[in-house]
C-alpha positions as CSV (number, residue, x, y, z in Angstrom):
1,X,35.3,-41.4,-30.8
2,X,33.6,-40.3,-27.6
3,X,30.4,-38.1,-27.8
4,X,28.1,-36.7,-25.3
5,X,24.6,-37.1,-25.3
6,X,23.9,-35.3,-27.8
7,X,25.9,-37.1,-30.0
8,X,28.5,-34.6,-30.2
9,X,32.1,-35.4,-30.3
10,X,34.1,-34.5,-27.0
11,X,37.8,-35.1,-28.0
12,X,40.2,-36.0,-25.1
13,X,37.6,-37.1,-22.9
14,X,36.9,-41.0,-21.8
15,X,33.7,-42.6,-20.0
16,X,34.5,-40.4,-16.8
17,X,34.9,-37.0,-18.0
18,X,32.0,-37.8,-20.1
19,X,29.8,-38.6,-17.3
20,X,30.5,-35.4,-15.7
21,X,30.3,-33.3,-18.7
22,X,26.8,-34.3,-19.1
23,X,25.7,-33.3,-15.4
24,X,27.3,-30.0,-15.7
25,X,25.3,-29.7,-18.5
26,X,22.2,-30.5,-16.7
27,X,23.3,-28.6,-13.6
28,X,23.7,-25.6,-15.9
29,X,20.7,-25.7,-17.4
30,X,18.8,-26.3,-14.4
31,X,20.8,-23.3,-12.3
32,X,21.9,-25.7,-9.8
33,X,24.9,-24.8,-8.1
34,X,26.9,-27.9,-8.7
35,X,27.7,-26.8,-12.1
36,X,31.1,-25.7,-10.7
37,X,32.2,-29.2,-8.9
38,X,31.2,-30.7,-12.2
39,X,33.3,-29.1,-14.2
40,X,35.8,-29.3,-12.2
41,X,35.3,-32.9,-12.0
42,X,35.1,-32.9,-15.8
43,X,38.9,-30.8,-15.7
44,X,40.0,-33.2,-13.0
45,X,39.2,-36.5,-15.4
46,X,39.8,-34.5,-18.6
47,X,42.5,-31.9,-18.1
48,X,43.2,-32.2,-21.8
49,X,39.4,-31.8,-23.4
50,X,39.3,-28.6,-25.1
51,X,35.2,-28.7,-24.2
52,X,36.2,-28.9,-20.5
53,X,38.6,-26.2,-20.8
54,X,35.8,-24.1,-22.4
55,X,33.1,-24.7,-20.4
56,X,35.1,-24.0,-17.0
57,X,35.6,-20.2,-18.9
58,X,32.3,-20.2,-19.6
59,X,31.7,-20.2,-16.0
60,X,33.8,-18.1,-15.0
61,X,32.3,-15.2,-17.6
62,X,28.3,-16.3,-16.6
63,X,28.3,-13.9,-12.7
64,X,29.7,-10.7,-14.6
65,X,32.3,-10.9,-11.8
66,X,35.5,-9.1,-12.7
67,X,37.8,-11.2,-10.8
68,X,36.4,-14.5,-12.2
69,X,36.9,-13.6,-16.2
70,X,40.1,-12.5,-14.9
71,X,40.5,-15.8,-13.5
72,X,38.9,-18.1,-15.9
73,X,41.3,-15.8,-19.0
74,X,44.7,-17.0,-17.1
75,X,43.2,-20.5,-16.9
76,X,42.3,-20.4,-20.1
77,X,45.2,-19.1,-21.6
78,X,48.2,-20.7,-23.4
79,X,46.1,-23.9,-23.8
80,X,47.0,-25.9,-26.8
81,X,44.7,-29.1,-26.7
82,X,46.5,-31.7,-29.2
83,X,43.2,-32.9,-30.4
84,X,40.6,-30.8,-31.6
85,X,37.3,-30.9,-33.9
86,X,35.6,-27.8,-35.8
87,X,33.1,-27.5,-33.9
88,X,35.7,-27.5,-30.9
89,X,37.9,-25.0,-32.3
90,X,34.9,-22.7,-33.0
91,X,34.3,-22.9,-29.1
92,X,37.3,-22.3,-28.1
93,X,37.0,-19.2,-30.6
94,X,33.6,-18.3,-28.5
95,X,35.6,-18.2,-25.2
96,X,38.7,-16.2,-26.5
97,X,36.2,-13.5,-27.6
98,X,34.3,-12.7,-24.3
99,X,37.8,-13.8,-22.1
100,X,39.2,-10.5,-24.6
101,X,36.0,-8.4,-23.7
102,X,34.1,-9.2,-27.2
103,X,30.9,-10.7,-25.9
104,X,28.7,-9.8,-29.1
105,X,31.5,-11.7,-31.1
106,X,31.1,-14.5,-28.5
107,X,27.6,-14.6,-29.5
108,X,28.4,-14.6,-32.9
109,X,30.1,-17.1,-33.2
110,X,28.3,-19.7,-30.7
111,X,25.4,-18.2,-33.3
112,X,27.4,-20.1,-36.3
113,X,27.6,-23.4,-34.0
114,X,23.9,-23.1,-33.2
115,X,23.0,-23.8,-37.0
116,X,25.9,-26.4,-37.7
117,X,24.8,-28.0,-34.8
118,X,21.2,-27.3,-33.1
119,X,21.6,-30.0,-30.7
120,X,25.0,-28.3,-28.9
121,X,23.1,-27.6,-25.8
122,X,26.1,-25.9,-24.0
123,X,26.2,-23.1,-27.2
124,X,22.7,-22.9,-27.1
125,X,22.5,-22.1,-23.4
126,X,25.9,-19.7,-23.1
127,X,24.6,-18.2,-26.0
128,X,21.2,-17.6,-24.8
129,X,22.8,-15.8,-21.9
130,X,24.7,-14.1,-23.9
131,X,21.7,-12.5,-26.0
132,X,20.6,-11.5,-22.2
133,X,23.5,-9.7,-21.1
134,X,23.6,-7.6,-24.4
135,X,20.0,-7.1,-24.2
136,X,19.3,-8.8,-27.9
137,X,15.6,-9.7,-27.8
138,X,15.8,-10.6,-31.6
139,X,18.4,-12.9,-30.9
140,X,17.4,-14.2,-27.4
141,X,14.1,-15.5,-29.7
142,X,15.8,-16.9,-32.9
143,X,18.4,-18.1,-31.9
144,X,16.9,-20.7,-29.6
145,X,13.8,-20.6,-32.2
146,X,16.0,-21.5,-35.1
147,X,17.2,-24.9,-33.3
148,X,14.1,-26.5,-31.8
149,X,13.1,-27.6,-35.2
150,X,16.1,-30.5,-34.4
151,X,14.9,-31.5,-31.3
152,X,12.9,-34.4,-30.5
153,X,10.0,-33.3,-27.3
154,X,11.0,-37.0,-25.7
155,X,14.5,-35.6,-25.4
156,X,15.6,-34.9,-22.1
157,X,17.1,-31.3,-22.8
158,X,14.1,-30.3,-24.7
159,X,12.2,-29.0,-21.8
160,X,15.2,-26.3,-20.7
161,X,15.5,-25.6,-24.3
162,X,12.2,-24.8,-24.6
163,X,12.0,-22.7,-21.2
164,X,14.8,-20.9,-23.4
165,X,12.6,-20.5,-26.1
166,X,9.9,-18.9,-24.2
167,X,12.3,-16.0,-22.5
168,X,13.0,-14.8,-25.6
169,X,9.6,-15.4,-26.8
170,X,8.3,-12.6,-23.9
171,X,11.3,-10.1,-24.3
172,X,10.8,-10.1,-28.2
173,X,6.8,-9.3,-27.3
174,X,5.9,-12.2,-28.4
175,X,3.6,-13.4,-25.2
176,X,1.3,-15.8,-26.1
177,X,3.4,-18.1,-27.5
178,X,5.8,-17.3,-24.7
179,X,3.4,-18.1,-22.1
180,X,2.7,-21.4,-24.0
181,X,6.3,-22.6,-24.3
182,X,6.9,-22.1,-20.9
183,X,4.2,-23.6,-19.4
184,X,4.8,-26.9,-21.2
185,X,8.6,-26.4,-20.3
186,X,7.7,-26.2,-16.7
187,X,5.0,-29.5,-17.2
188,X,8.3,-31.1,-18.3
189,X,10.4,-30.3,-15.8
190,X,8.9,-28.9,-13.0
191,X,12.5,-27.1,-11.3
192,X,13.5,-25.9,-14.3
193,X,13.6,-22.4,-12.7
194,X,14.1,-20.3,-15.9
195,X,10.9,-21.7,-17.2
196,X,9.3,-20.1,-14.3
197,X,11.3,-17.4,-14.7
198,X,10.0,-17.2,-18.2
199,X,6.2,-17.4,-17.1
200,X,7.1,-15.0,-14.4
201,X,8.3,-12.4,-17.1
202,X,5.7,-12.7,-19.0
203,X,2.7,-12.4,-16.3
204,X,5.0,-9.1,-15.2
205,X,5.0,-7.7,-19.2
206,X,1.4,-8.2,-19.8
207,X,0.4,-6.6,-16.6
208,X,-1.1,-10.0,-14.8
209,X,0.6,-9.5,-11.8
210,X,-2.6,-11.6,-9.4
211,X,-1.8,-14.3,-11.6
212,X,2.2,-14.2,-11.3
213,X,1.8,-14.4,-7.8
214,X,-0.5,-17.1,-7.8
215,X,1.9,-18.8,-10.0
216,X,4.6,-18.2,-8.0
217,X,2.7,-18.9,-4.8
218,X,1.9,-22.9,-6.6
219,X,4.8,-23.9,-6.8
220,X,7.0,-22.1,-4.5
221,X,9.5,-25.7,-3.4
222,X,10.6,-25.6,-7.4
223,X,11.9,-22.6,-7.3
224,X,12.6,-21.1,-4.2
225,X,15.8,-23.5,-3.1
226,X,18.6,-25.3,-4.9
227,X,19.3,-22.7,-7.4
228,X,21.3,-19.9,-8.7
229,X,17.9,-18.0,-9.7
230,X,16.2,-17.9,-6.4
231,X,16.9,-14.7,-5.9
232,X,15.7,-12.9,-9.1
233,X,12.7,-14.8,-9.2
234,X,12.1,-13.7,-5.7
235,X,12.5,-9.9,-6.9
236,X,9.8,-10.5,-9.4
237,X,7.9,-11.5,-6.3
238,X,8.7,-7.9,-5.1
239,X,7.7,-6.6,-8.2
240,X,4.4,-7.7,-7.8
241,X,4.1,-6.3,-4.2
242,X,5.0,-3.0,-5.3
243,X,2.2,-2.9,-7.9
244,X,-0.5,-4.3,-5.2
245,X,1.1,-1.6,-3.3
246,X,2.2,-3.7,-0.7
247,X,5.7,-2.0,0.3
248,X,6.2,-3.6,3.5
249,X,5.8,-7.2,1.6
250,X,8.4,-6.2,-1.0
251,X,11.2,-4.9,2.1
252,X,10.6,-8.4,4.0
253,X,11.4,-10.0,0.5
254,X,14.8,-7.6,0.2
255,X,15.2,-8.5,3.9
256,X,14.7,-12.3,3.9
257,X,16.4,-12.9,0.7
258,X,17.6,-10.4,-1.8
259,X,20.2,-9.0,0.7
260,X,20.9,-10.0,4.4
261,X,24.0,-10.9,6.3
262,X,24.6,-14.1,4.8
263,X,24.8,-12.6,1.3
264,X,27.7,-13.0,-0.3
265,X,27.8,-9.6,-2.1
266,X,27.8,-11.3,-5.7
267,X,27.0,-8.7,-8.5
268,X,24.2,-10.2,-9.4
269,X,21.9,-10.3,-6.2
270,X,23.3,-6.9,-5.3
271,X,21.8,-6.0,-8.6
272,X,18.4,-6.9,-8.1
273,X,18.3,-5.6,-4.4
274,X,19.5,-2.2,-5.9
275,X,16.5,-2.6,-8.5
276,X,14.1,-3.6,-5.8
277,X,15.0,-0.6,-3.6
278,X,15.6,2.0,-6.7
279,X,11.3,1.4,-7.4
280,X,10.5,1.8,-3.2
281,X,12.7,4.9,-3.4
282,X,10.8,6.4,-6.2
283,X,7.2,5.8,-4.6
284,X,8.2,8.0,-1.7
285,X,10.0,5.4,0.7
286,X,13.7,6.4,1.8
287,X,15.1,3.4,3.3
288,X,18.5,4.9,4.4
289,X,19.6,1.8,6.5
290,X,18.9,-0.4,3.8
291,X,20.9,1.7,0.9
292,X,23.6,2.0,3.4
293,X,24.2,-1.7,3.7
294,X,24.0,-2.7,0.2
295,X,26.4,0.4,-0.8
296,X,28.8,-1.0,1.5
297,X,28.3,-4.3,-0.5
298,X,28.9,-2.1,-3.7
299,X,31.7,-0.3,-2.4
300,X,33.5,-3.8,-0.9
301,X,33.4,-4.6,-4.6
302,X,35.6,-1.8,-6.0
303,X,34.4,-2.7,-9.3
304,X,36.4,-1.3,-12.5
305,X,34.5,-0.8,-15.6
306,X,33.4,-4.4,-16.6
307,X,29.8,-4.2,-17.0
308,X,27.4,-1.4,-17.4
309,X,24.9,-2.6,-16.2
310,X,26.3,-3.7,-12.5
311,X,27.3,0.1,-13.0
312,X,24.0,2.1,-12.8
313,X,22.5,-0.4,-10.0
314,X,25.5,0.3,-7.9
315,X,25.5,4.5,-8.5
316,X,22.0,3.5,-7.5
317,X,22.8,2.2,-3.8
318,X,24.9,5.1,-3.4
319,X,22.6,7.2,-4.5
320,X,19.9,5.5,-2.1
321,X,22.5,5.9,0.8
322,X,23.4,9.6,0.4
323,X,26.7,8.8,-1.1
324,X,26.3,11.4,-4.4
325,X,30.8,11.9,-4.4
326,X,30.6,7.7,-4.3
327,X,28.2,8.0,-7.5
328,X,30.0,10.3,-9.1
329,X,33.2,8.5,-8.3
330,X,32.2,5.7,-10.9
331,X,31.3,8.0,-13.2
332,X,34.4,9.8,-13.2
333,X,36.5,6.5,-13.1
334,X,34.1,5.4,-16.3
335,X,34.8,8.7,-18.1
336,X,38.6,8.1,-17.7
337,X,38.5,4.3,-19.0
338,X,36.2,5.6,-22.2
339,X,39.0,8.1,-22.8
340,X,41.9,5.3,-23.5
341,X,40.9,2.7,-26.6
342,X,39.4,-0.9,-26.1
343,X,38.9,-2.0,-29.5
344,X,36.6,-4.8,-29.3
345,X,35.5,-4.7,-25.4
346,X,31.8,-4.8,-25.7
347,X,31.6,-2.7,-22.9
348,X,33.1,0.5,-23.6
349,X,30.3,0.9,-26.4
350,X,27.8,-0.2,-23.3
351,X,29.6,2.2,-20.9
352,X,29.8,4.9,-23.5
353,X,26.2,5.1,-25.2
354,X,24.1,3.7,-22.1
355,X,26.0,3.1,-18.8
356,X,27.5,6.6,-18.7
357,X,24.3,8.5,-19.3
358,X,22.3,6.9,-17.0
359,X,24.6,7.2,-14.2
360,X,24.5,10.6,-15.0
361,X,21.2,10.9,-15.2
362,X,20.4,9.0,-12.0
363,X,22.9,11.4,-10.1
364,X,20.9,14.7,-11.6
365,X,17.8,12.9,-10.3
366,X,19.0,12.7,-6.6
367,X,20.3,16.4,-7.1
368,X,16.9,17.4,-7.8
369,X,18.2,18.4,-11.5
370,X,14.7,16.8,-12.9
371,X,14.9,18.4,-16.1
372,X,18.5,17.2,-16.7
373,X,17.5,13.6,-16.0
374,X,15.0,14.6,-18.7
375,X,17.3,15.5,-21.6
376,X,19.6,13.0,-20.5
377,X,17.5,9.8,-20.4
378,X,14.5,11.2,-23.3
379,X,17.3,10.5,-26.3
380,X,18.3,6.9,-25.4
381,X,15.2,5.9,-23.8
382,X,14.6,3.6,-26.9
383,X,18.0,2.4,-26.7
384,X,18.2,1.1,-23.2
385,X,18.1,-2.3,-24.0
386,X,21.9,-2.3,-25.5
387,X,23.5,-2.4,-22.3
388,X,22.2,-5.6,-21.3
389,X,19.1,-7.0,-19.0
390,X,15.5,-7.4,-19.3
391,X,12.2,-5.2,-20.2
392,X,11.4,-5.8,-16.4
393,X,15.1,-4.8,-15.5
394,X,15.3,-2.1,-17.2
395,X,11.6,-0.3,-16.2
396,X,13.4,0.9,-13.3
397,X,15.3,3.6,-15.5
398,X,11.9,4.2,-17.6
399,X,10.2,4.9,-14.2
400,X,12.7,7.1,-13.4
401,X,12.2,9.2,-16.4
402,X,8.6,9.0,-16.1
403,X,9.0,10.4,-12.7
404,X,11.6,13.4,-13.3
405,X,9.0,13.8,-16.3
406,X,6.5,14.6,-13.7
407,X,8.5,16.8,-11.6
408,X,10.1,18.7,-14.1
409,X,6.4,19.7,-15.4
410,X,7.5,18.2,-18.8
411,X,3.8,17.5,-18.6
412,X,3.6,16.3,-22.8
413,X,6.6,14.4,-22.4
414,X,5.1,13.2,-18.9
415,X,1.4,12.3,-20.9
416,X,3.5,10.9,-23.4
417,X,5.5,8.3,-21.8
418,X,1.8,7.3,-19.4
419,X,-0.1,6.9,-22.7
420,X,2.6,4.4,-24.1
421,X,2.6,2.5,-20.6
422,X,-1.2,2.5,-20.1
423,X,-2.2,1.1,-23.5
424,X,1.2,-1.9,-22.5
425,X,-0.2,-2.5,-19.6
426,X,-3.6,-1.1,-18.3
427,X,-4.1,-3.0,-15.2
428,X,-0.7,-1.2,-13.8
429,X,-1.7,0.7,-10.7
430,X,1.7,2.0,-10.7
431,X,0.7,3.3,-14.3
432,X,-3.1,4.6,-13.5
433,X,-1.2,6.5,-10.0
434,X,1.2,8.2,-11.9
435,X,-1.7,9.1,-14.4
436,X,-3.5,10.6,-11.5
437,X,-0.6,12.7,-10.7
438,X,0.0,14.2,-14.2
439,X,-4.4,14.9,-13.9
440,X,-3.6,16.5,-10.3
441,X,-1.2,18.6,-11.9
442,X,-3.0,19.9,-15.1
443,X,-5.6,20.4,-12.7
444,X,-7.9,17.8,-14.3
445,X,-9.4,16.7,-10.8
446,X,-11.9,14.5,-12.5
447,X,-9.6,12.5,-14.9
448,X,-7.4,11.9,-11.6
449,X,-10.5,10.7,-10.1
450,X,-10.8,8.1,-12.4
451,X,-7.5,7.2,-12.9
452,X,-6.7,6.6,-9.3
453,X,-10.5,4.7,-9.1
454,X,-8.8,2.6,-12.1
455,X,-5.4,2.0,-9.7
456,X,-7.8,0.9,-6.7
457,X,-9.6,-2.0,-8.8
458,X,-6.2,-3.1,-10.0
459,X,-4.3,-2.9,-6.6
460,X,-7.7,-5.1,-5.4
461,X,-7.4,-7.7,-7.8
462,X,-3.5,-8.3,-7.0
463,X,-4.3,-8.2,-3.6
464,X,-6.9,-10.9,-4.2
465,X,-4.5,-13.4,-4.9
466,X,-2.9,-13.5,-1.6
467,X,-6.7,-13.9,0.0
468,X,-7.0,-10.2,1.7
């Protein structure tokens, strides 16, 4: 019987496929990009191992890419491995669901693996990501939580497991500990980029945003090359410009990294650029010739209703570019697809309860329809998280209501939403600004006073940490 590290049985595989099973794992876990020529390598050795077969379609699900699941289900398909163990078959089971469009299924059943086997690093890790696409905080904390208990600290997976851990940790609120658990994940492995991406969340949740960028700043050669996160942690970098107010730091970021002419156009940078851009655009900064490239990246796409998510961030570029029949294009093309059945596809329910109405509500926005962006976005505000992606993700869509709050003069609604943000995070200058405005507006001149005092010491204390 051959196993893998772990000890886990890998049935058609010899010493060579093997060998490169185990690196993909590593190169998965670590983000490093040759997590594709490994399994490939694995295929190559092993064209028979059912765990090679699934892995390779786990890949191809992991970008939210269309034309990859559409790939990876052909590959996939019709494959009958003559050998196969339970914990094999359940796999297998795992990859059939989200190949068919069931991703919560997916996770369902790579759930049932978890606690037959805690030490199956590749279900831990797909489903992990899968928890992240669907926006399960819960899950994204126990499920990872509910398997450390079998794993030694000397092992070598521990540390990425533990980086796992601490994710969903800080999107289940949970921030201490999180902090904690990442921390030591990173001490482990110091490249172990969604560790950092871990600490990086929860600096950005707890409103520590001198102290993310100091982080950041330390160790800037683990994380800024090498890896299929570089990117997103580099928006979180732009995060923190924003809130130290430092606009022209967070465009060089989009410029330098999150979109330029060597980008590739994958869904997932074009994502975070769209969220980088969407928060500028909301402050009062147009940046036409910016929106206007990456809607072209958007539009090169011609996505079909695969992921929700993707969805809004691209109505956002057009939005950004001046392109309102582009936005309402997709909405109209998503209204058509929720009108036929998809039993099972985890993303009609997405498109239908979540995707849908923030498009909507994003294209009332740029019409100046404030109050419709309002009623729109007030009844699933607490639902948001369904349709995939972080806290720090998804804050572009609650900004947006807080703003169209503002303009609309829902002024309760408006004090309302503030009050829950300031008493999250009180060192927010974005938070204490927007404060100011509601104070301007009631004509409170004194409360504004203070408020916008309040935004100045926190803008000066991020600022701090880049020495100016």
């Amino acid at each position: 019987m051959v196993v893998d590290r772990q000890g886990l049985e890998v049935s058609g595989m010899g010493d060579e496929g093997v060998r490169h099973f185990d690196r993909a794992l590593d190169a998965l876990l670590f983000f490093r990009p040759e997590v594709g020529t490994e399994v490939e390598a694995v295929l190559a050795a092993s064209p028979d191992a059912p765990m090679a077969r699934v892995f390779a379609a786990y890949l191809g699900l992991l970008g939210t890419e269309a034309a990859d699941a559409a790939a990876a289900r052909e590959r996939f398909s019709g494959f009958a491995p003559t050998r196969v163990g339970p914990r094999e078959v359940a796999h297998m089971r795992a990859a059939e669901a989200w190949l068919g469009g069931d991703i919560r299924r997916a996770g369902d059943i790579l759930g049932e693996v978890v606690v037959a086997y805690p030490r199956d690093t590749l279900a831990l890790a797909i489903g992990h990501q899968i928890d992240f696409f669907t926006g399960d905080a819960v899950r994204l904390r126990d499920r990872v939580g509910g398997a450390l208990s079998a794993w030694d600290a000397d092992d070598p997976h521990y540390g990425p497991v533990l980086g796992m851990s601490a994710f969903g940790l800080e999107e289940a609120g949970h921030y201490d500990r999180s902090e904690q658990a990442g921390l030591a994940a990173v001490t482990a492995n110091p490249r172990d980029v969604w560790a950092i991406h871990a600490v990086v969340h929860t600096y950005e949740m707890q409103g520590r945003f001198a102290e993310g960028i100091r982080y950041l700043d330390a160790r800037t050669a683990d994380w800024t090359g090498g890896n299929y996160l570089n990117v997103h942690n580099w928006w979180h970098y732009g995060l923190y410009s924003i809130e130290a107010g430092a606009i022209d730091r967070a465009l060089a970021i989009h410029d330098a990294v999150l979109h330029t002419d060597a980008s590739t156009g994958v869904a997932m940078e074009l994502l975070d650029a769209s969220a980088l851009l969407w928060r500028i655009h909301l402050a009062g900064h147009p940046q036409v010739e910016r929106w206007t490239r990456l809607a072209d990246a958007w539009a090169a796409r011609a996505d079909g209703p695969y992921y929700a998510f993707n969805d809004t961030h691209a109505v956002m570029a057009y939005l950004g570019a001046g392109r309102i029949a582009a936005a309402e294009a997709v909405i109209r093309d998503r209204e058509r697809w929720l009108a036929e059945p998809h039993p099972g596809v985890t993303n009609h329910t997405m498109t239908a309860e979540v995707g849908l109405p923030v498009c909507r509500a994003l294209v009332a926005f740029e019409q100046g329809r404030h109050p419709d962006t309002v009623d729109i976005l007030t009844p699933i505000r607490h639902r948001l998280n369904t349709f995939g992606g972080s806290h720090a993700q998804r804050d572009a869509i609650q900004q947006t209501l807080v703003e169209a709050a503002l303009r609309a003069g829902r002024h309760d609604l408006a004090r309302t939403l503030l009050s829950e943000r300031v008493n999250l995070r009180p060192t927010s200058s974005y938070n204490r600004l927007k404060q100011a405005q509601l104070a301007d507006a009631l004509g409170r001149s004194a409360e504004a006073a203070i408020a916008r005092e309040r935004a100045a010491d926190n803008t000066a204390a991020i600022t701090a940490a880049w020495g100016r």
